[in-house]
C-alpha positions in Angstrom: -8.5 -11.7 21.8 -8.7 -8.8 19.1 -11.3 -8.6 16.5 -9.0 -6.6 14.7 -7.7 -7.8 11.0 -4.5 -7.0 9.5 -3.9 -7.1 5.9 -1.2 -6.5 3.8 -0.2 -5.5 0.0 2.7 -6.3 -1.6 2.9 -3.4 -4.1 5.4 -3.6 -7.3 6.8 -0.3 -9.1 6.2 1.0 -12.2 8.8 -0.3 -14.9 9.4 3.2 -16.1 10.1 4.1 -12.3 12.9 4.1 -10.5 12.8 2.8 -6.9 13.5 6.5 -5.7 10.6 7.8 -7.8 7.9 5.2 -6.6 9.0 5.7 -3.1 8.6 9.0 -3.3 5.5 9.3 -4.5 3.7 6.3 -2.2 5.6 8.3 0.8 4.6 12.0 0.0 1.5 11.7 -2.2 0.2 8.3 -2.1 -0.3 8.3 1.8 -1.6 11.7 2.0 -4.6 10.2 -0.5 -5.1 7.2 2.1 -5.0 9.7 5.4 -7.8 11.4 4.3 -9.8 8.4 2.3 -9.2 5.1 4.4 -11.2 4.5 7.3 -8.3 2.1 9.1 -6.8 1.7 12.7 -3.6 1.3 11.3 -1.3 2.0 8.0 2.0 1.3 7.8 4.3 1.7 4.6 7.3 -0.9 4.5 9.5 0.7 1.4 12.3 -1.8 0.5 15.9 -0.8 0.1 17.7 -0.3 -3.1 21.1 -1.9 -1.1 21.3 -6.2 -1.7 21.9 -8.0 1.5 24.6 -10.8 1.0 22.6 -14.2 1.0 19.5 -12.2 1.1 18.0 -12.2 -2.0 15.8 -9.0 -3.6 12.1 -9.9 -3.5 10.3 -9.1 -6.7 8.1 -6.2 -5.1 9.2 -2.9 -3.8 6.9 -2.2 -0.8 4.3 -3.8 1.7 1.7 -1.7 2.7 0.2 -2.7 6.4 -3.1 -2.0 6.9 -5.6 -2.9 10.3 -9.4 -2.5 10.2 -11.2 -2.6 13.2 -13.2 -5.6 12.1 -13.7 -8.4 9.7 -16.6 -6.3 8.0 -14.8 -2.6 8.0 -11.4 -4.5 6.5 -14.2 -6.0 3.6 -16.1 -2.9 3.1 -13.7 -0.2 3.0 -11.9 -1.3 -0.6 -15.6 -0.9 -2.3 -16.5 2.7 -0.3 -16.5 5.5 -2.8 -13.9 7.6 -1.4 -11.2 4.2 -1.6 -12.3 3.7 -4.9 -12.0 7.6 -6.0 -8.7 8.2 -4.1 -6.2 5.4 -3.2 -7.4 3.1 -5.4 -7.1 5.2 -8.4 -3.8 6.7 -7.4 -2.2 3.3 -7.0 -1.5 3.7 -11.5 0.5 6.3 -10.8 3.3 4.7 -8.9 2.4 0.8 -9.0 1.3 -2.0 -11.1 -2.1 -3.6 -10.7 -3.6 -2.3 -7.6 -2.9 -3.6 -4.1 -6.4 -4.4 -3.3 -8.7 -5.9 -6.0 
């Protein structure tokens, strides 16, 4: 059995964004920020698409970020470290509302 926790966020745009725009930025800028600030075993972006799926209906958020910390404690600690809270955390305004990780 792991000790391993996975988390995830579900992360809603920007009204004055379009899907496009907050894409790009959690893809190109957003995750460069998290590469170099989280301390995770795992991070996976999950960007939804813009196309409807007959009988599927659109969720209200626009990505799910998957994240894996080695442990119960590093998956608790890591949103309160300096560098989360200088870097992703206060990126997250610039693409998202709220923040995916209070």
């Amino acid at each position: 059995m792991s000790d391993t926790i996975k988390f995830y966020g579900l992360l809603k745009k920007r009204d004055d964004l379009s899907l496009e725009q907050f894409s790009k930025h959690w893809r190109e800028v957003h995750a460069e920020i998290a590469k170099k600030t989280m301390r995770l075993t795992h991070y996976v972006q999950n960007h939804r698409i813009e196309k409807e799926v007959p009988g599927l209906p659109l969720p209200d958020f626009h990505g799910v970020a998957e994240s894996i910390a080695r442990n119960l404690e590093a998956a608790l600690a890591f949103p309160k470290t300096r560098t989360y809270l200088e870097g992703v955390y206060k990126d997250e305004p610039n693409f998202m509302e709220g923040h995916a990780i209070l």
